[in-house]
C-alpha positions as protocol buffer text, in pm:
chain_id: "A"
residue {
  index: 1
  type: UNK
  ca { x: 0 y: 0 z: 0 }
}
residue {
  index: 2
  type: UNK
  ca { x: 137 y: 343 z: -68 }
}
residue {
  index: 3
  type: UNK
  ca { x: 167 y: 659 z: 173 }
}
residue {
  index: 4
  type: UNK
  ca { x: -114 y: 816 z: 22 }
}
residue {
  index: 5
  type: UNK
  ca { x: -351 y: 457 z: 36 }
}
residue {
  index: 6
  type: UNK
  ca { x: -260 y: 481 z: 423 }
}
residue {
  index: 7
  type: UNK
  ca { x: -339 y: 840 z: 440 }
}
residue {
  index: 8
  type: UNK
  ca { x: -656 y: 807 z: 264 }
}
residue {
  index: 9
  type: UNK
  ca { x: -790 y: 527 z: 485 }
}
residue {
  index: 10
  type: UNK
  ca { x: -654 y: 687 z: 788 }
}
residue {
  index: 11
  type: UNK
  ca { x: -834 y: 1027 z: 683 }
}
residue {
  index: 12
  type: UNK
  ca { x: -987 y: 1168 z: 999 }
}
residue {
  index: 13
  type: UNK
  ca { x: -1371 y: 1227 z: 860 }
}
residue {
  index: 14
  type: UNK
  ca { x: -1656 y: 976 z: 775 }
}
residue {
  index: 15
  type: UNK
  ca { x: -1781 y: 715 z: 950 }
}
residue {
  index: 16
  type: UNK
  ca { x: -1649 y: 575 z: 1285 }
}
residue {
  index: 17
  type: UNK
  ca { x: -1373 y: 840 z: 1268 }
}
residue {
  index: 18
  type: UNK
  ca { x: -1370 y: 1159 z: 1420 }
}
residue {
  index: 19
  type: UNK
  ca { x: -1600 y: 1310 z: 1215 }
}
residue {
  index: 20
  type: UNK
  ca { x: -1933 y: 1148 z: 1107 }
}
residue {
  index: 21
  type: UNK
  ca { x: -2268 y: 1209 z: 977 }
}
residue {
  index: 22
  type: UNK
  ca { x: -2471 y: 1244 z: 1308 }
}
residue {
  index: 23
  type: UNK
  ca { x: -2166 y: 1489 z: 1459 }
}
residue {
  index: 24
  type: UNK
  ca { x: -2180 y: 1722 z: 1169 }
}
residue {
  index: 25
  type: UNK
  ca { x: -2542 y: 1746 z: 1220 }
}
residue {
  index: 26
  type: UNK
  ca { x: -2526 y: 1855 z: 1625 }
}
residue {
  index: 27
  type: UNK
  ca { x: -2234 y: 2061 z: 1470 }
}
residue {
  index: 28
  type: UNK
  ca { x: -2453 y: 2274 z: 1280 }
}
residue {
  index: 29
  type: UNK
  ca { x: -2803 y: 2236 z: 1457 }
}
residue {
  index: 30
  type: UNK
  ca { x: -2653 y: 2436 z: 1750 }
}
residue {
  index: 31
  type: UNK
  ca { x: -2553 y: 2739 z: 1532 }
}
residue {
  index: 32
  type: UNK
  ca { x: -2831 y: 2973 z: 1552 }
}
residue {
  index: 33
  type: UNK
  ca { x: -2770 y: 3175 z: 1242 }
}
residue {
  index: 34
  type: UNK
  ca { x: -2576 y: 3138 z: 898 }
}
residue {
  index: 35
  type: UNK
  ca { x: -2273 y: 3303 z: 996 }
}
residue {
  index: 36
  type: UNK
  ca { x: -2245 y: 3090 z: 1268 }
}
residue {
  index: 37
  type: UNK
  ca { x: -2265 y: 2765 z: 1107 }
}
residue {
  index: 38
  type: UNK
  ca { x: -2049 y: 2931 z: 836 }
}
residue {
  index: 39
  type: UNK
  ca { x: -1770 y: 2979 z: 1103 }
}
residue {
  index: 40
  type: UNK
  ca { x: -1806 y: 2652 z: 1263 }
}
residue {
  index: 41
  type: UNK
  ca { x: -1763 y: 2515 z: 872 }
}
residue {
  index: 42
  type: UNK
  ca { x: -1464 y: 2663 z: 903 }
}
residue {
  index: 43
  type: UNK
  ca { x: -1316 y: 2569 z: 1217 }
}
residue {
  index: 44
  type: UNK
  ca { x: -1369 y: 2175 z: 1049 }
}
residue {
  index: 45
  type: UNK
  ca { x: -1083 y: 2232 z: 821 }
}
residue {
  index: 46
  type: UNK
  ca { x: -857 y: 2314 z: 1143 }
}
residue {
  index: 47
  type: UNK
  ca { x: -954 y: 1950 z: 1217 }
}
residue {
  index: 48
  type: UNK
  ca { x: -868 y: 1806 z: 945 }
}
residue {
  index: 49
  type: UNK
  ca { x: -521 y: 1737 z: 783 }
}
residue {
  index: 50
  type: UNK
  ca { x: -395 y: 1850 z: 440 }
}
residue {
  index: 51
  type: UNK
  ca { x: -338 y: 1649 z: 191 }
}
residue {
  index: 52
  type: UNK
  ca { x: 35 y: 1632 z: 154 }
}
residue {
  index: 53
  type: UNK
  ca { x: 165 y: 1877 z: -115 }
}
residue {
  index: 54
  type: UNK
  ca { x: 296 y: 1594 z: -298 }
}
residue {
  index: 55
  type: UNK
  ca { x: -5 y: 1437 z: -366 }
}
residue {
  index: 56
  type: UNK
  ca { x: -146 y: 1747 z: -510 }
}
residue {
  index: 57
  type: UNK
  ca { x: -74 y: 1684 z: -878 }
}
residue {
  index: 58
  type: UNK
  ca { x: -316 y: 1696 z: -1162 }
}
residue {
  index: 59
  type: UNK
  ca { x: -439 y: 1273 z: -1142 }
}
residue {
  index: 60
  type: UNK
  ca { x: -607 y: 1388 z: -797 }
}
residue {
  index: 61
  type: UNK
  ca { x: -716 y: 1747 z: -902 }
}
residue {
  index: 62
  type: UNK
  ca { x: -1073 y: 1771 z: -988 }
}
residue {
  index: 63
  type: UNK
  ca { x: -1191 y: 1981 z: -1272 }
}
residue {
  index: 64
  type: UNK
  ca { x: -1522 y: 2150 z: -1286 }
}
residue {
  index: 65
  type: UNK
  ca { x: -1467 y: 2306 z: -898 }
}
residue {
  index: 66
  type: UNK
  ca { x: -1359 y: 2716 z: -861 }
}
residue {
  index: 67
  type: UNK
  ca { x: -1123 y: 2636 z: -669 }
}
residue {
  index: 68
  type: UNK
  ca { x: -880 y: 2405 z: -708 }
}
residue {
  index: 69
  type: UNK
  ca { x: -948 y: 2052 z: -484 }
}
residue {
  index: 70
  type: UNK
  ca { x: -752 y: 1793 z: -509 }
}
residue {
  index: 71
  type: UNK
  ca { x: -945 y: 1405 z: -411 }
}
residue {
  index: 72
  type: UNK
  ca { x: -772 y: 1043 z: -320 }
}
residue {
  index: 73
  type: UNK
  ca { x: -1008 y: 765 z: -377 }
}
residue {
  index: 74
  type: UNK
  ca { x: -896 y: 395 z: -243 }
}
residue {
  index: 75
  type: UNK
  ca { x: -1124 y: 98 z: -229 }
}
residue {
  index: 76
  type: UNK
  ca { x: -964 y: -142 z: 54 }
}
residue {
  index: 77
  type: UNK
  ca { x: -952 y: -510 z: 27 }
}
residue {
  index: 78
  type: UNK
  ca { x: -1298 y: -543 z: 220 }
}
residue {
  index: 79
  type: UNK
  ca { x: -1469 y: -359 z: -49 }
}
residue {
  index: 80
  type: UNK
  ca { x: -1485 y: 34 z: 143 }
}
residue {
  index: 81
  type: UNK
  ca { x: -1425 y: 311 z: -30 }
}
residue {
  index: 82
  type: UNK
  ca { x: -1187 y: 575 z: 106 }
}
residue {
  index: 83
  type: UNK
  ca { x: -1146 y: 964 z: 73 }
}
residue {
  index: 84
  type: UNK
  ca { x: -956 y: 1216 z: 144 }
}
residue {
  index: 85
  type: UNK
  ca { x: -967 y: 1609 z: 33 }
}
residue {
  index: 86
  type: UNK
  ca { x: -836 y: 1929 z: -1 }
}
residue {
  index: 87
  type: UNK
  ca { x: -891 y: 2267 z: -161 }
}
residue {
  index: 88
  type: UNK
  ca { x: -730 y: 2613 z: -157 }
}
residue {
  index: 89
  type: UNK
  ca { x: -1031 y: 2722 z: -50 }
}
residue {
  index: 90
  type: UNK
  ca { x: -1107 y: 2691 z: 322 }
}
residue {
  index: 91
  type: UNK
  ca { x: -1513 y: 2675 z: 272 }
}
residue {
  index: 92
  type: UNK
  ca { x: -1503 y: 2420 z: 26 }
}
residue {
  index: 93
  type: UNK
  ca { x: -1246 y: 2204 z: 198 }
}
residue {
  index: 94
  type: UNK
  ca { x: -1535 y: 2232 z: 496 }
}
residue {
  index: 95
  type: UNK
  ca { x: -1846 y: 2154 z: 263 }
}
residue {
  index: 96
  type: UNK
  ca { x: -1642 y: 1889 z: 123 }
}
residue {
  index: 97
  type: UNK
  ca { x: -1585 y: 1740 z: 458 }
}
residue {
  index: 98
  type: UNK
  ca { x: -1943 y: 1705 z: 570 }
}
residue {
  index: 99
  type: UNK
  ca { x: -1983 y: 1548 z: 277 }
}
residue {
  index: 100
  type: UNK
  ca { x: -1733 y: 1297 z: 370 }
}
residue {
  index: 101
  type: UNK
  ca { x: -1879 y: 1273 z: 700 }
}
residue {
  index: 102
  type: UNK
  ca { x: -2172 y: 1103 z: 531 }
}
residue {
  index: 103
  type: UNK
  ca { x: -1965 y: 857 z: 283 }
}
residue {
  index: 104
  type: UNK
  ca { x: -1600 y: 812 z: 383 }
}
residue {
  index: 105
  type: UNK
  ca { x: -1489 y: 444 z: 475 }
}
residue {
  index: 106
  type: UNK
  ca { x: -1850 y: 317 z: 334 }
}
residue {
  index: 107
  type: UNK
  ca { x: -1887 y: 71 z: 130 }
}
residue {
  index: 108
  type: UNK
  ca { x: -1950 y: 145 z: -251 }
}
residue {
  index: 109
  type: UNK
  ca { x: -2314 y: 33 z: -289 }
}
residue {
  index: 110
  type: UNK
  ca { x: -2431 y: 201 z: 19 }
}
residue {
  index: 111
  type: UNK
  ca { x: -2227 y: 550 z: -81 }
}
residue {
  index: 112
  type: UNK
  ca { x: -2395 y: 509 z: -441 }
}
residue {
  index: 113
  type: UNK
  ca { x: -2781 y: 501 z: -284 }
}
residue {
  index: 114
  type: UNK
  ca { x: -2659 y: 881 z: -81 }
}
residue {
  index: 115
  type: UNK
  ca { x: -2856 y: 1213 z: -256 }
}
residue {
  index: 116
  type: UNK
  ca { x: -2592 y: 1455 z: -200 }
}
residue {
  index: 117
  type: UNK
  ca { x: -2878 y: 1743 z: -289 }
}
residue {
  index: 118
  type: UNK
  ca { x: -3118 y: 1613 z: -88 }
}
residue {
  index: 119
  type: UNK
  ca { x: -2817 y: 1618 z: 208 }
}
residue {
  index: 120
  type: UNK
  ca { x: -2668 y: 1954 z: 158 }
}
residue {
  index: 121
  type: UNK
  ca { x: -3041 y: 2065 z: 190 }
}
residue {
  index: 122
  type: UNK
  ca { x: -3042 y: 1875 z: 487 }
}
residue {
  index: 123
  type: UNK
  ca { x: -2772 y: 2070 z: 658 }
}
residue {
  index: 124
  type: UNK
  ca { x: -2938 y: 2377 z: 507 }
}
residue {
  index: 125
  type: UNK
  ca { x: -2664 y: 2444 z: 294 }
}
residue {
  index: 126
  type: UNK
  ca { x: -2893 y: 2493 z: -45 }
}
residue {
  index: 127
  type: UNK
  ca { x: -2967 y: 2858 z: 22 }
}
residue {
  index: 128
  type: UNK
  ca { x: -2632 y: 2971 z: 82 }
}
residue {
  index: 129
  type: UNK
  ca { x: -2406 y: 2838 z: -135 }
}
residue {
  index: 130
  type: UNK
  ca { x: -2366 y: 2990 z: -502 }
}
residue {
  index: 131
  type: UNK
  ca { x: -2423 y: 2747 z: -821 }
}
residue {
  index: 132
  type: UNK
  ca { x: -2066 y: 2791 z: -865 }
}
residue {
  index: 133
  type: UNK
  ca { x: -1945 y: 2617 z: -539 }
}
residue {
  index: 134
  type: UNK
  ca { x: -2289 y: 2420 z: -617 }
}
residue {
  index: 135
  type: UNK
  ca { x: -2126 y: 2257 z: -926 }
}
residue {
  index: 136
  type: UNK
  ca { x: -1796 y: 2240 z: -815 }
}
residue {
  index: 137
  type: UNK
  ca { x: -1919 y: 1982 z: -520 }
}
residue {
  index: 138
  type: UNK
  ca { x: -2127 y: 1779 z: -744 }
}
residue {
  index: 139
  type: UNK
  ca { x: -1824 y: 1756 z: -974 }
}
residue {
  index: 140
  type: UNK
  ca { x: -1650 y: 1629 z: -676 }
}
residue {
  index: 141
  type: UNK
  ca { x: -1963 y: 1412 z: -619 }
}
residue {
  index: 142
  type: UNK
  ca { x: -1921 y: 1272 z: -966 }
}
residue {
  index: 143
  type: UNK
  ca { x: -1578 y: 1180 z: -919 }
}
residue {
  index: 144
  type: UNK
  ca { x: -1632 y: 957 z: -611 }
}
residue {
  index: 145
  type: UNK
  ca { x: -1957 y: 806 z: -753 }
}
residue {
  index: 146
  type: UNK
  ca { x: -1857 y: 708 z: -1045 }
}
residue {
  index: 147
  type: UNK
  ca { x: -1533 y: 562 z: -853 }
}
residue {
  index: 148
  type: UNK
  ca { x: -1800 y: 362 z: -656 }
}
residue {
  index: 149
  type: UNK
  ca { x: -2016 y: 298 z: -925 }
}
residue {
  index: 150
  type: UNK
  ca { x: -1678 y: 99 z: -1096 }
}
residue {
  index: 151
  type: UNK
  ca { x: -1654 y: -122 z: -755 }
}
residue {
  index: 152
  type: UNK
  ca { x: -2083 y: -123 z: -715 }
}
């Protein structure tokens, strides 16, 4: 396995890590106004490590996003699929990472039945981010399901 498979499946945020699904949720639910969540979006990415400049070359980058985000994918030997990300941009490094709260270390047919829209909603997300972070995540989205869909 390489550094960056270990890294990946080590990555601190989905679930039964640090950071899952249900804590993202009591994350948020206690902020008790959009700025609020907004800066406890961004105290996630204080949580989470970097991904290793070195790993930040164009096979990771994903295109489609504003700013630039690079994404490992690894599928382990008991059939889980693994993330890790990073962008330039602090507030889409922390939207990414609730969404990896939701699918990291999953396996692939259970991360393929998710509704990423119908999630972000969930978190209340829909009304404040623009269509151009909008499409950026759901090109990230694309990435990792089609990487699941492969393994499905």
């Amino acid at each position: 396995m390489t550094d960056w498979m270990d890294f990946t499946v080590q990555y601190p945020a989905g679930a039964g890590t640090e950071l899952d699904e249900q804590q993202i949720r009591q994350l948020l639910a206690g902020a008790k106004s959009w700025d609020e969540r907004y800066r406890r979006l961004l105290q996630l990415t204080k949580q989470v490590p970097a991904i290793p400049a070195s790993w930040r070359h164009p096979d990771h980058e994903v295109s489609g996003c504003e700013s630039r985000v690079w994404l490992l994918l690894y599928k382990d030997g008991s059939g889980r699929c693994h993330f890790a990300v990073d962008s330039e941009s602090r507030i889409v490094k922390a939207l990414l990472i609730t969404l990896l709260a939701a699918v990291n270390h999953q396996p692939a047919d259970k991360i393929q039945l998710i509704q990423v829209a119908s999630y972000f909603d969930g978190l209340g997300f829909a009304q404040h981010i623009t269509p151009s972070r909008t499409n950026g995540l759901q090109a990230v989205w694309k990435k990792m399901s089609d990487f699941c869909a492969f393994f499905a």
